[in-house]
C-alpha positions as CSV (number, residue, x, y, z in Angstrom):
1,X,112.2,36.6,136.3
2,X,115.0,38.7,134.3
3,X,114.9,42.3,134.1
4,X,115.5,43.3,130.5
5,X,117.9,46.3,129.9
6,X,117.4,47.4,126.2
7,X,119.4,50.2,125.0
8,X,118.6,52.0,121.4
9,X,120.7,49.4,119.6
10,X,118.5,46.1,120.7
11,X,117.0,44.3,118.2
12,X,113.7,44.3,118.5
13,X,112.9,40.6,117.5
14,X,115.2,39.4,120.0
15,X,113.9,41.2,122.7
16,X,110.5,40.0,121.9
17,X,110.7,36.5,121.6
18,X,112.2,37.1,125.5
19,X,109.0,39.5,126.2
20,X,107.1,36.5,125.1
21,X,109.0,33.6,126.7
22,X,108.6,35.3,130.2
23,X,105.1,36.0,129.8
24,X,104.5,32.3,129.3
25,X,106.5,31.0,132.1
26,X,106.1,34.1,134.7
27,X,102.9,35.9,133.5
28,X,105.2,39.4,133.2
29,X,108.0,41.1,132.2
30,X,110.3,43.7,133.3
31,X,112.2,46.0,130.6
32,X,114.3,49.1,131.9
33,X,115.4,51.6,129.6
34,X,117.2,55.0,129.7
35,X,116.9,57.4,126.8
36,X,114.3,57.5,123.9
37,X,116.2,55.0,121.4
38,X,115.7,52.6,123.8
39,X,112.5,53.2,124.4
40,X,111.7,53.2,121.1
41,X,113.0,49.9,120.6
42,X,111.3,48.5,123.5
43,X,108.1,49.8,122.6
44,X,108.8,48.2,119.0
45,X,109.4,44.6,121.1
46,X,106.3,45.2,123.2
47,X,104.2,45.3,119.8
48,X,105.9,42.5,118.1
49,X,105.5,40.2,121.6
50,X,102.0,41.3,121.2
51,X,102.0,39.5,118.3
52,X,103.6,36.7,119.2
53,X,101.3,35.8,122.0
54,X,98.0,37.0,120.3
55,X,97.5,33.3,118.6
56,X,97.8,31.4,121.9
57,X,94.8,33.6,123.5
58,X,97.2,35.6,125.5
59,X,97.1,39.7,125.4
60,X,99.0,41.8,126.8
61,X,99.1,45.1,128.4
62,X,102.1,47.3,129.3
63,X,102.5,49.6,132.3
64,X,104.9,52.6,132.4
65,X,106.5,54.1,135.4
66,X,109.6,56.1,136.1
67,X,112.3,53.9,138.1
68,X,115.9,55.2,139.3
69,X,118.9,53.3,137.5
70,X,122.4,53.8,139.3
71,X,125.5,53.6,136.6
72,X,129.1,54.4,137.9
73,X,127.4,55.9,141.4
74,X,125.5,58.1,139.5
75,X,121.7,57.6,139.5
76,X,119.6,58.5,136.6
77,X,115.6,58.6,136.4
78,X,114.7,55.9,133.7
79,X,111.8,54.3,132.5
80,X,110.6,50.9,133.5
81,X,108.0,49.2,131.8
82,X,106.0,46.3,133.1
83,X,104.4,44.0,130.6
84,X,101.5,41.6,131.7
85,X,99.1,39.3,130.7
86,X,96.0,41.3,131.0
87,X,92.8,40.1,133.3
Protein backbone atom coordinates (compact mmCIF):
# COMPACT_ATOMS: atom_id res chain seq x y z
CA UNK A 1 0.00 0.00 0.00
CA UNK A 2 1.15 3.59 -1.15
CA UNK A 3 1.10 6.44 1.15
CA UNK A 4 -0.55 9.37 -0.62
CA UNK A 5 1.15 12.79 -0.16
CA UNK A 6 -1.43 15.49 -1.34
CA UNK A 7 -0.42 18.97 -1.24
CA UNK A 8 -3.17 22.02 -1.77
CA UNK A 9 -2.63 21.75 -5.60
CA UNK A 10 -3.90 17.87 -6.04
CA UNK A 11 -6.66 17.31 -7.91
CA UNK A 12 -9.16 15.94 -6.26
CA UNK A 13 -10.49 13.38 -8.81
CA UNK A 14 -7.21 11.97 -9.19
CA UNK A 15 -6.62 11.39 -5.85
CA UNK A 16 -9.79 9.67 -5.49
CA UNK A 17 -9.97 7.32 -8.07
CA UNK A 18 -6.44 6.17 -6.10
CA UNK A 19 -8.45 6.42 -2.61
CA UNK A 20 -10.81 4.07 -4.29
CA UNK A 21 -8.43 1.68 -6.15
CA UNK A 22 -6.59 0.95 -2.73
CA UNK A 23 -9.62 0.41 -0.82
CA UNK A 24 -10.56 -2.34 -3.25
CA UNK A 25 -7.34 -4.08 -3.44
CA UNK A 26 -5.97 -3.28 0.32
CA UNK A 27 -9.15 -2.45 2.26
CA UNK A 28 -7.41 1.16 3.29
CA UNK A 29 -5.68 4.06 2.52
CA UNK A 30 -3.06 6.22 3.77
CA UNK A 31 -3.00 10.21 2.74
CA UNK A 32 -0.48 12.49 4.54
CA UNK A 33 -0.87 16.08 4.27
CA UNK A 34 0.82 19.30 5.69
CA UNK A 35 -1.07 22.56 5.72
CA UNK A 36 -4.92 23.27 5.26
CA UNK A 37 -4.97 23.46 1.25
CA UNK A 38 -3.98 20.14 1.38
CA UNK A 39 -6.20 19.09 3.61
CA UNK A 40 -8.84 20.52 2.05
CA UNK A 41 -8.18 18.78 -0.98
CA UNK A 42 -7.89 15.55 0.60
CA UNK A 43 -10.95 15.79 2.43
CA UNK A 44 -12.59 16.78 -1.07
CA UNK A 45 -10.98 13.20 -2.41
CA UNK A 46 -12.24 11.35 0.65
CA UNK A 47 -15.96 12.48 -0.31
CA UNK A 48 -15.65 11.93 -3.99
CA UNK A 49 -13.98 8.16 -3.16
CA UNK A 50 -17.00 7.92 -1.04
CA UNK A 51 -18.84 8.16 -3.91
CA UNK A 52 -17.17 6.10 -6.02
CA UNK A 53 -17.31 3.09 -3.86
CA UNK A 54 -20.89 3.71 -2.46
CA UNK A 55 -22.48 1.60 -5.68
CA UNK A 56 -20.36 -1.45 -5.07
CA UNK A 57 -21.71 -1.76 -1.25
CA UNK A 58 -18.53 -0.48 0.09
CA UNK A 59 -18.53 2.66 2.73
CA UNK A 60 -16.10 4.20 4.00
CA UNK A 61 -14.88 5.89 7.09
CA UNK A 62 -11.81 8.13 7.59
CA UNK A 63 -9.58 8.39 10.70
CA UNK A 64 -7.57 11.55 11.57
CA UNK A 65 -4.41 11.62 13.55
CA UNK A 66 -1.41 13.89 13.77
CA UNK A 67 1.84 12.11 12.25
CA UNK A 68 5.49 13.73 12.11
CA UNK A 69 6.75 14.36 8.42
CA UNK A 70 10.60 15.03 8.14
CA UNK A 71 11.51 17.53 4.99
CA UNK A 72 15.22 18.76 4.49
CA UNK A 73 15.99 17.42 8.37
CA UNK A 74 13.42 19.35 9.56
CA UNK A 75 10.39 17.57 11.11
CA UNK A 76 7.00 19.03 10.93
CA UNK A 77 3.61 17.76 12.77
CA UNK A 78 1.25 16.93 9.86
CA UNK A 79 -1.90 15.22 9.51
CA UNK A 80 -2.37 11.76 8.42
CA UNK A 81 -5.57 10.35 7.56
CA UNK A 82 -6.47 6.76 7.42
CA UNK A 83 -9.32 5.74 5.14
CA UNK A 84 -11.12 2.30 5.67
CA UNK A 85 -13.80 0.22 4.64
CA UNK A 86 -15.94 0.44 7.60
CA UNK A 87 -17.19 -2.87 9.75
Amino acid sequence: MEVLKISSNSNPNSIAGVIAEQIKEYKKCELRMIGAGAINQSMKAIIIAKGYLAPMGINIVCVPSFTDIVIDDNTITGIKLVVKVEN
